[in-house]
C-alpha positions in Angstrom: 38.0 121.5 133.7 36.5 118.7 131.3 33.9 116.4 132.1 36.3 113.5 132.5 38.6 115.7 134.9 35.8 117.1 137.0 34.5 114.2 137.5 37.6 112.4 138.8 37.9 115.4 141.1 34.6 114.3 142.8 35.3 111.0 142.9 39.3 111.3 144.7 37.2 114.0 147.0 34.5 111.4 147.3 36.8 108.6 148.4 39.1 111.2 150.7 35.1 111.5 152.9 34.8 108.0 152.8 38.6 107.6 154.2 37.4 110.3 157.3 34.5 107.4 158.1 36.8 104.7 158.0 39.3 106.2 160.1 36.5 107.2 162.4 35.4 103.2 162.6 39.1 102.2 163.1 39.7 104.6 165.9 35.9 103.1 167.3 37.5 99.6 167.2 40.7 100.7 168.3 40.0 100.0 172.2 38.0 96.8 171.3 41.1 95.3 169.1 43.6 96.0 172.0 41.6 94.3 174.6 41.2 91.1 171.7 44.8 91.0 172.0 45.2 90.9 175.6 42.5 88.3 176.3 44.3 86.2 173.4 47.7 86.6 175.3 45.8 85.6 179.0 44.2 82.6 177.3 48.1 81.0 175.4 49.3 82.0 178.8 51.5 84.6 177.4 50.6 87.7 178.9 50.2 87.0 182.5 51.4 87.9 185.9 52.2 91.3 187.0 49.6 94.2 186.1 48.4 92.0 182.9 44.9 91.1 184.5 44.1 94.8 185.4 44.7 96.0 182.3 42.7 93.2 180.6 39.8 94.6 182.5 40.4 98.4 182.0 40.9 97.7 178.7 37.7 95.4 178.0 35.9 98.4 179.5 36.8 101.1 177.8 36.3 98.8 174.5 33.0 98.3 175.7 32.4 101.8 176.6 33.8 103.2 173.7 32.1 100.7 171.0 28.9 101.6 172.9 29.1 105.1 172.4 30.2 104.5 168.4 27.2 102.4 168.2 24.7 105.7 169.6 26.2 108.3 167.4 26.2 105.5 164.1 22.3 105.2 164.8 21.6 108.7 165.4 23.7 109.2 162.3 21.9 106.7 160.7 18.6 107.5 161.8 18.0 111.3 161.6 16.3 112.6 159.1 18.5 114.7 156.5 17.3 118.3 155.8 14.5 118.1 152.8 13.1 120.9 150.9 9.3 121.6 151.4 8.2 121.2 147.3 4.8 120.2 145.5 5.3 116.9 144.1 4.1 116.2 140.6 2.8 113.1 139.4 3.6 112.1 135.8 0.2 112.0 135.0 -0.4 115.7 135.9 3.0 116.9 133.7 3.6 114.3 130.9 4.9 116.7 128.7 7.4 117.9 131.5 8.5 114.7 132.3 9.0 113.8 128.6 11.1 116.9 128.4 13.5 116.0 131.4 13.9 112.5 130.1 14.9 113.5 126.5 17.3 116.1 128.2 19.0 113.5 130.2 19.1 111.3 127.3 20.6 113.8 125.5 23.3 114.2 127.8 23.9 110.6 128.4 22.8 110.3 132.3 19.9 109.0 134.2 16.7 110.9 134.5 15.6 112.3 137.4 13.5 110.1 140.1 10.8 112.6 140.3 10.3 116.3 139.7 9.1 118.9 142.0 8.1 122.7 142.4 9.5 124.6 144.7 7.9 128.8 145.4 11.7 130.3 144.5 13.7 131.0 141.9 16.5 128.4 141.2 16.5 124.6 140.7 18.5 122.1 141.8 18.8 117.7 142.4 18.1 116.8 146.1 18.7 112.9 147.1 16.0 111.6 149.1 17.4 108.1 149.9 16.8 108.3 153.1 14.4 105.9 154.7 13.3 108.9 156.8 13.1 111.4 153.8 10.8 109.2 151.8 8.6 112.0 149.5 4.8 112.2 150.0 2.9 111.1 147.4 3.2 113.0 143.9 0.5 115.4 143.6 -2.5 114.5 140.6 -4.7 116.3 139.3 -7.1 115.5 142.5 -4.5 116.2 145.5 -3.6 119.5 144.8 -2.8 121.6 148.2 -6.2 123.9 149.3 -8.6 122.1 146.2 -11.6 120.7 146.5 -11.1 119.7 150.1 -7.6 117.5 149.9 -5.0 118.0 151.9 -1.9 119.4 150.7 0.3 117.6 148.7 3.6 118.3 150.4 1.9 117.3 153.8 0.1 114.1 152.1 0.4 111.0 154.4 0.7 108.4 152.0 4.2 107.4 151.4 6.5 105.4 148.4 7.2 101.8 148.9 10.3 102.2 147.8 13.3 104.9 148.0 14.1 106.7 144.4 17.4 105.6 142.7 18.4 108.7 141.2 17.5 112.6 143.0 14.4 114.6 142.5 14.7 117.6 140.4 13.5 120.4 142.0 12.5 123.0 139.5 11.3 126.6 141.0 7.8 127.6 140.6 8.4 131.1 138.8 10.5 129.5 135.7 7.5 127.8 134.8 5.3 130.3 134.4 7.7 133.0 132.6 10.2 130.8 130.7 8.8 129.2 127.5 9.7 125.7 126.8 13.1 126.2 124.9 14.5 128.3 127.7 13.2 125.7 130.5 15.1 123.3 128.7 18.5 125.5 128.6 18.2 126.3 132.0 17.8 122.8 133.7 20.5 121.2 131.1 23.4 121.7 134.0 20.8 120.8 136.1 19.7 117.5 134.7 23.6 116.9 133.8 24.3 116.2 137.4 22.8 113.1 138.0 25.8 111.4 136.0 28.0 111.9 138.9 25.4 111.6 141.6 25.2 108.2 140.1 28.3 107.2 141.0 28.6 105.0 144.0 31.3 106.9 145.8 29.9 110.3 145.6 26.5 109.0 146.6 27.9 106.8 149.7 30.1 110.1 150.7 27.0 112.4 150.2 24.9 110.2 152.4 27.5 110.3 155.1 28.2 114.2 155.3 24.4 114.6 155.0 23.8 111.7 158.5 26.2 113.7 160.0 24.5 117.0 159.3 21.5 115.9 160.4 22.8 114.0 163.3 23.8 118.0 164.8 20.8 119.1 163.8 19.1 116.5 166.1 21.5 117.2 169.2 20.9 120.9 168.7 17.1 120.6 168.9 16.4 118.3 171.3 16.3 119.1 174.8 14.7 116.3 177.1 16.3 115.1 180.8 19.8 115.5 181.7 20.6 112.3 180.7 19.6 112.4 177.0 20.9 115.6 176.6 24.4 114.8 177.5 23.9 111.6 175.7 23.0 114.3 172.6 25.5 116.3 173.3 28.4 114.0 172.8 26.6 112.6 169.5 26.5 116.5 168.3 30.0 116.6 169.5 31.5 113.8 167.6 29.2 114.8 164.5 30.8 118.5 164.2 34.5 117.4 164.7 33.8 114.6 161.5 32.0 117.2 159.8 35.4 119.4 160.1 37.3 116.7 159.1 35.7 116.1 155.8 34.3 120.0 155.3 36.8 120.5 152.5 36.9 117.2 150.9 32.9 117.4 150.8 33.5 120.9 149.4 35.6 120.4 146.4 33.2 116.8 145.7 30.4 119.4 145.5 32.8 121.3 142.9 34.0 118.7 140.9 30.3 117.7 140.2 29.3 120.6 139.3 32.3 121.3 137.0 31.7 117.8 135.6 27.9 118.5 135.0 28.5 122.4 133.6 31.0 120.8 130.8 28.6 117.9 129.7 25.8 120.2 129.4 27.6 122.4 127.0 26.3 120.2 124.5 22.8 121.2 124.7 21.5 124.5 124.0 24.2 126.2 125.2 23.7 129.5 123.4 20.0 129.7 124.3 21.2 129.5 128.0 22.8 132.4 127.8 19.6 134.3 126.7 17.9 132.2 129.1 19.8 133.3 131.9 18.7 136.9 131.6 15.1 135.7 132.1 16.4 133.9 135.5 17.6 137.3 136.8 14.3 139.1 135.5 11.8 136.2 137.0 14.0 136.7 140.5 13.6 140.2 140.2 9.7 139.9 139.7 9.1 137.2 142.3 10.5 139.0 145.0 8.2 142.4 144.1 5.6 140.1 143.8 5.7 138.4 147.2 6.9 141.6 149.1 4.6 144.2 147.7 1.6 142.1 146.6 1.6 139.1 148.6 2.3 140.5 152.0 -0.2 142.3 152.6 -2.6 139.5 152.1 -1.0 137.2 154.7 -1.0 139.6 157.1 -4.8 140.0 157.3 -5.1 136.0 156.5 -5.7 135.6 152.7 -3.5 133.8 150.7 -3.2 134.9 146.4 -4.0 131.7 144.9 -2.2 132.5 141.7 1.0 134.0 142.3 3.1 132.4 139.8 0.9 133.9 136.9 1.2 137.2 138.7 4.7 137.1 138.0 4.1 137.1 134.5 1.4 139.9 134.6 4.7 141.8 137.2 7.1 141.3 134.5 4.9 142.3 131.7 4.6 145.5 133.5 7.7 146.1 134.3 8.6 145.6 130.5 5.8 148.3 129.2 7.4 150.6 131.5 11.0 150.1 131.8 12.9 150.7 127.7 15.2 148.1 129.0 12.6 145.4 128.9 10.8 146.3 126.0 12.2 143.2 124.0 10.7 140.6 126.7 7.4 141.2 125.6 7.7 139.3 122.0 8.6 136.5 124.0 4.7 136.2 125.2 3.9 134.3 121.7 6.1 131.9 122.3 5.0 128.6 124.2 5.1 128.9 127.9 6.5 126.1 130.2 3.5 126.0 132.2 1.6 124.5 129.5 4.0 121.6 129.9 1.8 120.4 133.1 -2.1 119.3 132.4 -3.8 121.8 135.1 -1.3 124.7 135.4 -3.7 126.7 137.4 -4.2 124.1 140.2 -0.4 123.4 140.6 0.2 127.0 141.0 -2.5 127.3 143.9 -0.4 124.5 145.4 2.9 126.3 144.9 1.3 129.8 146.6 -0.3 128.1 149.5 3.5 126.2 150.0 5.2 130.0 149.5 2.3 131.3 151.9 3.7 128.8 154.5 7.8 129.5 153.9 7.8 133.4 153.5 4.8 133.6 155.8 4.0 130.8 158.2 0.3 130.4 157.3 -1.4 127.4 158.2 -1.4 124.5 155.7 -5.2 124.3 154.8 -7.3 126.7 154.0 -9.7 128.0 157.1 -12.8 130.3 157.5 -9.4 132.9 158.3 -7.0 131.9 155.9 -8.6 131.6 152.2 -7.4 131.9 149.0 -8.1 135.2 146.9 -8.4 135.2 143.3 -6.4 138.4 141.5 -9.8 139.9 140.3 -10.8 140.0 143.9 -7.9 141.3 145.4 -8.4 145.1 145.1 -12.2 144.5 147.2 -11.0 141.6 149.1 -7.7 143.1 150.3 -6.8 146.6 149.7 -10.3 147.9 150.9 -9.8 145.7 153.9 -6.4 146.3 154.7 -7.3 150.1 154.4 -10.1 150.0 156.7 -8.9 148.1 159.3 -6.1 149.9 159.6 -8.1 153.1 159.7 -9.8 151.7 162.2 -6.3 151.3 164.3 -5.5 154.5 164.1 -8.9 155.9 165.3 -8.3 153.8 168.1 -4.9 154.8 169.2 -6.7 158.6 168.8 -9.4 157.5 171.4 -7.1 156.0 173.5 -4.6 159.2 173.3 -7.9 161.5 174.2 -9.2 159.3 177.0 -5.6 159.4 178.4 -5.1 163.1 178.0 -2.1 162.8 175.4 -3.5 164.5 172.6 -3.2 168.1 173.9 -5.0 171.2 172.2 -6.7 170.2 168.8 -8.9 171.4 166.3 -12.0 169.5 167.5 -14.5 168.5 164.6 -17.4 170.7 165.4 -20.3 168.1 164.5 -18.6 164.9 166.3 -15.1 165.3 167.5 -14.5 161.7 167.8 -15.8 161.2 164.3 -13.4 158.8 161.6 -12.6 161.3 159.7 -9.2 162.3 158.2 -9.5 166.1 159.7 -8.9 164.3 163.0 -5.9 162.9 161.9 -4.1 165.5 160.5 -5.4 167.8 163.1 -3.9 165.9 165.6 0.1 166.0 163.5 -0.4 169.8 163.1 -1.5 171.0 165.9 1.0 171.8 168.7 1.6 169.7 171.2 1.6 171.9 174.8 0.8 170.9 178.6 1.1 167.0 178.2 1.4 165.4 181.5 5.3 163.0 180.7 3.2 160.3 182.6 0.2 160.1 180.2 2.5 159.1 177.5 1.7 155.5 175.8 4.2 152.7 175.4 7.8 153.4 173.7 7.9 152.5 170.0 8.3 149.1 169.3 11.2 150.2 166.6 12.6 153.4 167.7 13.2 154.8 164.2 16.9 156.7 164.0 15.5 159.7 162.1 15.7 162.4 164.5 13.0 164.0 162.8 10.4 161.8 164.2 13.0 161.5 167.0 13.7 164.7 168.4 16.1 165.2 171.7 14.9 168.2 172.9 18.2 168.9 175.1 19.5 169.9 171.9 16.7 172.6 171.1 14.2 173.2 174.5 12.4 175.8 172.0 10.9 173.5 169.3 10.6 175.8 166.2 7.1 175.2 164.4 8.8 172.8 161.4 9.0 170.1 164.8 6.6 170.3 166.9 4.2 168.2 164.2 6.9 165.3 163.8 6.5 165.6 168.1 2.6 164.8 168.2 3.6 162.1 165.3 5.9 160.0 167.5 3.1 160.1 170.2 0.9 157.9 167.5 3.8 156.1 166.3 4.6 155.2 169.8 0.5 154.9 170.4 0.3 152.8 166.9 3.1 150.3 167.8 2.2 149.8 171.3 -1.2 148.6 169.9 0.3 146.7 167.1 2.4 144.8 169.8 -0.7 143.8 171.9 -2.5 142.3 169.3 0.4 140.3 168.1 0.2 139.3 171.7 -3.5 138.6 172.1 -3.1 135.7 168.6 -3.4 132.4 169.4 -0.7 130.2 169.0 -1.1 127.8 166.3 -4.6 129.3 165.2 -6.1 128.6 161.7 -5.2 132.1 160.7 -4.4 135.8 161.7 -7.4 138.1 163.1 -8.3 141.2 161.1 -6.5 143.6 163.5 -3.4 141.7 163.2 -2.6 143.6 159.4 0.1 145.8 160.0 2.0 143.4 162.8 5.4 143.7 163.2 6.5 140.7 163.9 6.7 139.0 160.9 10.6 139.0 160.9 10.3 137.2 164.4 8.5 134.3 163.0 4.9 135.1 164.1 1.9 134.7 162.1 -1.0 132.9 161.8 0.3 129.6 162.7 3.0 128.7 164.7 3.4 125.1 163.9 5.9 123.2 162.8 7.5 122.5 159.8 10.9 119.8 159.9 11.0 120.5 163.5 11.4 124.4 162.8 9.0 127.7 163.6 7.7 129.0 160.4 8.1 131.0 158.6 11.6 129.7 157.2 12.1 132.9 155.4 10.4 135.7 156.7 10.4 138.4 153.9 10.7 141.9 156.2 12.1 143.1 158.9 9.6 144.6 161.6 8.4 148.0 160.4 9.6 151.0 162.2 7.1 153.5 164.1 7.9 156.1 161.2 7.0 153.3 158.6 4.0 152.3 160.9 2.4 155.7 161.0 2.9 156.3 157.4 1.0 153.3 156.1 -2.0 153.6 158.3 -2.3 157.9 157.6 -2.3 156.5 153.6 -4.6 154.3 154.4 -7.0 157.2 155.9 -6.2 159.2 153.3 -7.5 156.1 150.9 -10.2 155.2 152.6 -11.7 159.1 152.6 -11.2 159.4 148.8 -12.9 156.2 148.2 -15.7 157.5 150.4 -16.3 160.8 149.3 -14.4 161.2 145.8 -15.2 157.8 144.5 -12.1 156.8 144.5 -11.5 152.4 144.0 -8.8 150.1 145.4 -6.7 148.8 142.9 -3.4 146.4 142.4 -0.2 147.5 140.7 2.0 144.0 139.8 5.1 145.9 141.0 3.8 148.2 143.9 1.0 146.5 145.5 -2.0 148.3 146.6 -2.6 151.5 145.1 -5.5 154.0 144.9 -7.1 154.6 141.8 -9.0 158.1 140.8 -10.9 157.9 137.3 -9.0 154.6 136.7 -5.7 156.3 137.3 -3.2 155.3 139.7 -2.8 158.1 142.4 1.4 157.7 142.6 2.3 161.4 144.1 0.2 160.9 147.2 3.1 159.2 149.6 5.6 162.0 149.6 2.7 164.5 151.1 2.0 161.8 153.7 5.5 162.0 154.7 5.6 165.5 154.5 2.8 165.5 157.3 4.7 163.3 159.4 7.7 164.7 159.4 7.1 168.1 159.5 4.0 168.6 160.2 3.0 170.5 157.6 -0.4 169.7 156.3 -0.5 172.1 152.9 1.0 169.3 150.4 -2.0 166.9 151.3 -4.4 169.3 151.4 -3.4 170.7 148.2 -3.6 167.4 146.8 -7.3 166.8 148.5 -9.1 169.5 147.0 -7.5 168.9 143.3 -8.9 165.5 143.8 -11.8 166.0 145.8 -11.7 164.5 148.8 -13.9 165.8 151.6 -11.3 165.5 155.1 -14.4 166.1 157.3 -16.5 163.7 156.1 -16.5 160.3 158.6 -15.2 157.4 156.8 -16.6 153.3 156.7 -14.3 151.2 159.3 -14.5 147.6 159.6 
């Protein structure tokens, strides 16, 4: 499909949505016309007599009944705000070279430049109209107004507004591209981008896109709001008459959206079309690094309330790993001399403090300032400021479930530690998944996992085998501290404040992040953050794995001199002479699910680690 022929496509598909509102207007006016035509006839005296004068009046009220129904749902259609991205905005001053570079491209292809451009914390890009009154961007963001710095608010919640609409879409470019593209490849990749404002300049395509989009939002509105009965029948029927237009023009709207996109594809053949193709392997790789990044790195920083300040150059330092250790990458590196498109923008490093504190707020839900409980953290600092923490604190959980299962009675017969049995130390803990379980009363138990994990190793029915061999009766005593550990989890979660400035310290392992829980439960576009939670809730098997690592961390940093450390693709890691201790999870599990201690304790004395040593909580 040609430029020429794709673009027709959108516009017959244009004029087919258009055709759905006008028959929607005429069948409005319908009620009104007839009851035109029946005061006409009363008036020449030609439609009188018999049941004429009662049907003039049922008429004229239905008309008026009907036209003032058409009149709610064209204002609520008119009036709801269309669904908008959250982005950074950035000024022309603070990216001259960027904007320079979208200009010539569109220029090149022979359609208008983009309004405005935007960052937005994922991996794609995209043109998004924001005509609407409603939708009307904040303020671009300058080299002052960047989100979290120096004491401004954040951009993408500044107050001040545009006088005026933008003609032509914003481009939207994601974060990531910036950072690990260099300028060549940038330009190949937003080419079919840029190449679709041709179309979206037509007036057809632009009147049909503003329609589908009213009535998108106008369901939106119906769905959310629910006030007295009368306003939310009223609501209803608007939601009502919204889905079945939406219906009607779905597939029109569809093959519009098509025939752009073919149209824009074709015309942007002409530029750089080979280097796309190379640059397209470097939108897979920078996907592939951003999601590592924010669910090994960046998660576990949100969840005790700090926020990594740089994440978009952490996806290059990711990505640089990834290529010294995987042979398949080894060819990215030589791309590193090259000009990177972040040096396209005047202050890189504030814009991408902007872009993290937005992706803190979308995969998170953090608040949107910093707070004495939500700061930034630098990458230098993040082994001290984060690993050690997250470490500790959980320790600290799991020392507290053990109290809690002592006081109550739960633990059973244990190895006690002969100088202070209720000592931190990491004997306790894997005394307690070794030793037997025997004589537990079934009424001192704690709480049910939150997450009842399927394994029926840490799951075990014991209908199926009353005479637990010796392999099972350790993964018994661990599902009493998973159960312990996710019963405590759950009542922190429950004890955070709604809408606080930030998540308390003994809030790091909560499982509710796939929920929508956080730090802050404010709103965002009338919707509960965050928008796109990045994990499930963590099993009790997953639960009570992370915090007996982080025992087993927090002893060897203690008594072996062990440091925290950061790996770009794994997260937090546990270095011993400046190596990265990677065989330690597997004996972790081993203990868990078996019980059998010699794996970790084989691994302890090789590196030194004293188990009966009491650790530092926080």
């Amino acid at each position: 499909m040609g430029v020429e022929a794709g673009a027709q496509v959108a516009r017959s598909r244009a004029l087919a949505v258009l055709r759905v509102r006008s028959r929607a207007l005429a069948i409005a006016l319908l009620p009104a016309a007839v009851a035109v035509v029946l005061l006409a006839g009363g008036s020449t005296d030609h439609l009188v007599g018999g049941g004429w004068h009662l049907a003039r009046w049922i008429t004229c009220v239905v008309a008026l009944v009907v036209l003032l129904a058409a009149t709610v749902v064209a204002l609520v259609v008119a009036r709801a705000r269309p669904a908008m991205s959250p982005t950074v905005p950035i000024a022309e001053e603070s990216a001259l070279d960027l904007y320079h570079l979208v200009r010539d491209l569109a220029e090149r292809l022979g359609v208008p430049a983009p309004s405005a451009i935007a960052l937005t914390p994922d991996c794609d890009s995209w043109l998004e109209d924001r005509t609407h009154p409603a939708n009307a961007p904040p303020a671009p963001v300058g080299r002052d107004e960047i989100s979290g710095v120096r004491g401004m608010r954040p951009a993408y919640q500044a107050q001040r507004r545009r006088t005026t609409a933008p003609a032509s879409p914003v481009l939207v470019i994601g974060s990531p591209f910036l950072w690990w593209m260099r300028v060549a490849e940038l330009r190949a990749v937003l080419a079919p981008v840029v190449a679709g404002t041709g179309p979206s300049a037509h007036p057809d395509i632009a009147a049909a896109r503003r329609f589908v989009r009213g009535l998108d939002a106008a369901v939106a509105v119906a769905a959310a709001h629910r006030r007295d009965p009368v306003s939310r029948a009223a609501l209803a029927g608007v939601g009502w008459v919204a889905r079945v237009l939406l219906r009607s023009c779905r597939v029109h709207a569809s093959e519009m959206e098509r025939g752009v996109a073919a149209a824009a594809a074709e015309r942007a053949q002409a530029v750089d079309y080979g280097l796309r193709i190379v640059a397209q392997e470097q939108v897979g790789l920078a996907y592939a690094g951003w999601d590592r990044l924010l669910t090994r790195v960046a998660l576990p920083a949100w969840r005790m309330g700090r926020w990594p300040a740089r994440l978009d150059a952490g996806v290059v330092a990711a990505l640089t790993e990834l290529s010294r250790r995987d042979r398949l990458a080894e060819g990215f590196t030589s791309r590193l001399g090259e000009r990177p498109a972040c040096d396209l923008l005047e202050e890189p490093g504030l814009i991408d403090e902007a872009a993290s504190l937005l992706a803190a707020r979308l995969f998170h839900g953090g608040p949107a300032e910093p707070g004495p409980d939500w700061a930034p953290v630098d990458w230098q600092e993040y082994p001290d400021e984060v690993v050690d923490r997250k470490w500790r604190t959980d320790a600290a959980r799991l020392h507290r479930v053990l109290d809690a299962l002592d006081a109550r009675g739960a633990l059973g017969t244990t190895t006690p530690n002969p100088q202070d049995p209720d000592a931190p130390t990491l004997s306790r803990v894997m005394n307690h998944l070794t030793t037997p379980q025997t004589d537990v009363d079934p009424t001192l138990n704690p709480d049910p996992p939150l997450n009842p994990d399927p394994d029926p190793t840490l799951n075990p029915d014991p209908d199926e085998d009353p005479d637990l061999d010796d392999e099972r009766v350790g993964s018994e005593r661990g599902v009493t501290l998973a159960a312990g550990l996710s019963a405590e989890v759950a009542r922190e979660e429950a004890a955070a404040p709604a809408g606080g400035q930030g998540t308390p310290a003994g809030l790091t392992a909560g499982q509710g992040q796939g929920q929508g829980q956080g730090p802050d439960t404010a709103l965002w576009d009338d919707g509960i953050l965050p928008l796109f939670p990045l994990q499930p809730p963590r099993t009790g098997r997953e639960l009570l794995a992370d915090h007996v690592t982080a025992m087993v961390c927090c002893a060897a940093m203690d008594t072996a001199g062990a440091t925290p450390g950061l790996d770009w693709l794994d997260g937090p890691s546990l270095l011993l002479n400046g190596e990265r201790a990677a065989d330690l999870g597997p004996k972790v599990l081993t203990l868990i699910e078996t019980g059998d201690p010699a794996p970790l304790e084989a691994w302890l004395r090789t590196t030194g680690v004293r188990p009966e040593k009491p650790v530092r909580l926080v």
